[in-house]
C-alpha positions in Angstrom: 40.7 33.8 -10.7 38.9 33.4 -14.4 37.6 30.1 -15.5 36.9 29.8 -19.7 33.3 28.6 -20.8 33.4 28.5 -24.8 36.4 30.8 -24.6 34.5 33.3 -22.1 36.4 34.3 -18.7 34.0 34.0 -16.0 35.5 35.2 -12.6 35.2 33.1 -9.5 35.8 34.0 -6.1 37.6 31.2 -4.1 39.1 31.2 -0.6 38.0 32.4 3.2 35.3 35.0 1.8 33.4 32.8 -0.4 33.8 29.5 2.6 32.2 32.0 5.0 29.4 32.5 2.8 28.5 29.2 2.4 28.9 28.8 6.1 26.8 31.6 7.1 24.5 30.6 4.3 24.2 26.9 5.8 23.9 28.1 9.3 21.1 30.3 8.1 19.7 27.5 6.4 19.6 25.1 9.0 17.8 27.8 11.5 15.5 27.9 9.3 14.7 24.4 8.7 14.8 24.3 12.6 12.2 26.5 13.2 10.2 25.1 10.5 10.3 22.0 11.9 9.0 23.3 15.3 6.1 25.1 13.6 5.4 21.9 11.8 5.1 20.2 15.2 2.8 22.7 16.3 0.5 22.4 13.3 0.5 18.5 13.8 -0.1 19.1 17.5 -3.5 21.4 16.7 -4.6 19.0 13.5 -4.7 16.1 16.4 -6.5 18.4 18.6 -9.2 19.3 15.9 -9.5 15.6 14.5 -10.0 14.4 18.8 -13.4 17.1 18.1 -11.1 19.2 20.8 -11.7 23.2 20.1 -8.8 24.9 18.5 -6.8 27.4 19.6 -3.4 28.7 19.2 -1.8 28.3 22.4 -2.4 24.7 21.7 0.1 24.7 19.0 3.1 24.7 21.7 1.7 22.1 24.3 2.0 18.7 25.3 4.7 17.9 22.7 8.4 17.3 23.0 10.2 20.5 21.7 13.8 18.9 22.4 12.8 15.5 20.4 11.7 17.8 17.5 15.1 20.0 17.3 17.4 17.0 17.5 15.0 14.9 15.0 15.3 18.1 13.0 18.9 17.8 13.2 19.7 14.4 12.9 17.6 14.4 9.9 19.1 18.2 8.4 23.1 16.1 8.7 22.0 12.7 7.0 20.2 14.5 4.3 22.6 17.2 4.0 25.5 14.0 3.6 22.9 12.1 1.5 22.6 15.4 -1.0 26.2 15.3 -1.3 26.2 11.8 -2.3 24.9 12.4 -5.7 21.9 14.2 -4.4 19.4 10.6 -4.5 20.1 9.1 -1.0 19.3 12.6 0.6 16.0 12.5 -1.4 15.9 8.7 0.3 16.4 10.0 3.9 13.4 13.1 3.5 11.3 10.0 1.9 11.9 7.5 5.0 12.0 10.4 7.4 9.1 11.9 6.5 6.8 11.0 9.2 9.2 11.3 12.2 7.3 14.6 13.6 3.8 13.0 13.6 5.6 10.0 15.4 7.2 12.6 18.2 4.1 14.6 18.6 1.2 11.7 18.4 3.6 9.0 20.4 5.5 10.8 22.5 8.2 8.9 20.9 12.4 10.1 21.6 14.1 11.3 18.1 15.9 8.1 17.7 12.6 5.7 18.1 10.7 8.6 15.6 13.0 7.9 13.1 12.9 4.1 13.3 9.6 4.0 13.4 8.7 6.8 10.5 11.6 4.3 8.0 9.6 1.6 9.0 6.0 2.8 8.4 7.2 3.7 4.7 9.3 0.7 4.2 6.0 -1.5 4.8 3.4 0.6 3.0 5.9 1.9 0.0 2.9 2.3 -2.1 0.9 4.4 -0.2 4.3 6.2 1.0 4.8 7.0 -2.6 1.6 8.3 -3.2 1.3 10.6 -0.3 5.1 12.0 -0.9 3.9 12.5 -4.9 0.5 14.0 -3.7 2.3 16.4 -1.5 5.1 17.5 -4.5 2.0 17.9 -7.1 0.6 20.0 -4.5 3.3 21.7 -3.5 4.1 22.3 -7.3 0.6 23.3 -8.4 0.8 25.7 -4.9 3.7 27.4 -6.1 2.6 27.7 -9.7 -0.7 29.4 -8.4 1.4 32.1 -6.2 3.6 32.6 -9.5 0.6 33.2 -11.7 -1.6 35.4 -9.0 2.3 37.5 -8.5 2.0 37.5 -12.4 -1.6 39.2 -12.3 -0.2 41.7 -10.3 2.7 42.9 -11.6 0.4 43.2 -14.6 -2.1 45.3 -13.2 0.5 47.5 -11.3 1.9 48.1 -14.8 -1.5 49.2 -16.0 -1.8 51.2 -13.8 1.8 53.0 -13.9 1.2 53.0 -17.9 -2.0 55.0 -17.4 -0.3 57.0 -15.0 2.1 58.2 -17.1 -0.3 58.7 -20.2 -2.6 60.9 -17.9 0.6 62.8 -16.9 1.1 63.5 -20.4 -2.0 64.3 -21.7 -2.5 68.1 -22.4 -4.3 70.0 -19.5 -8.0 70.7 -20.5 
């Protein structure tokens, strides 16, 4: 099948092979947002730890916190933002935003999924401002994060092209 852009065909690819794609690409997906989840959890877990003056240690990172709360917070939160996304994209950015806190709320207070994400809405509902702030905080730093891992990839590729340049003017110099 060819679609027309400006009088351009552009072949698409419709039917069973490109649906199985996007299935195995969203079951990828959400494994992967799973098991970030339960690393984030573990990372909350030993941040507690250090900021109780407790030693850290990695074994730490997968004790005394509810791994089962986490995976179905994880995935009740995954379906309402993947529904919210495909409602024009804003109300899934309005479910991460109120839901942003649930993890802390299952690893601190030992709270069920459910309770978690009541109780991670209502923190942000009744300190917008500061909800705002963190969430911006954590994009600019995200963004300047990602910026600084393009620009260091950047010096690198430059340098190994330096170097594969003077390679290959050494390799044809005339022998001495």
């Amino acid at each position: 099948m060819h679609h027309h852009c400006r009088g351009v065909p552009i072949p698409t690819r419709c039917g069973p092979a490109s649906l199985t794609g996007l299935l195995v690409g969203g079951i990828a997906a959400a494994v992967i947002v799973l098991v970030f989840e339960l690393l984030a959890a573990g990372l909350y877990q030993g941040a507690l730890h250090v900021t109780d003056g407790l030693p850290f240690t990695l074994g730490l990172l997968f004790e005394g916190w509810d791994k089962t709360q986490v995976a179905l917070a994880a995935i009740v939160i995954a379906i309402a933002t993947g529904i919210g996304t495909l409602l024009w994209y804003v109300p899934g950015l309005i479910v991460g935003f109120l839901a942003q806190f649930t993890l802390l709320f299952i690893v601190d207070r030992h709270m069920r999924a459910a309770d978690a994400i009541k109780a991670s809405t209502r923190l942000v509902v009744d300190h917008l401002g500061g909800a705002f702030v963190f969430y911006g905080l954590a994009l600019v730093i995200t963004l300047l994060g990602a910026a600084l891992c393009s620009v260091v990839r950047m010096m690198l590729e430059f340098g190994l092209a330096i170097v594969r340049m003077s390679e290959d003017i050494h390799h044809h110099l005339p022998a001495r």
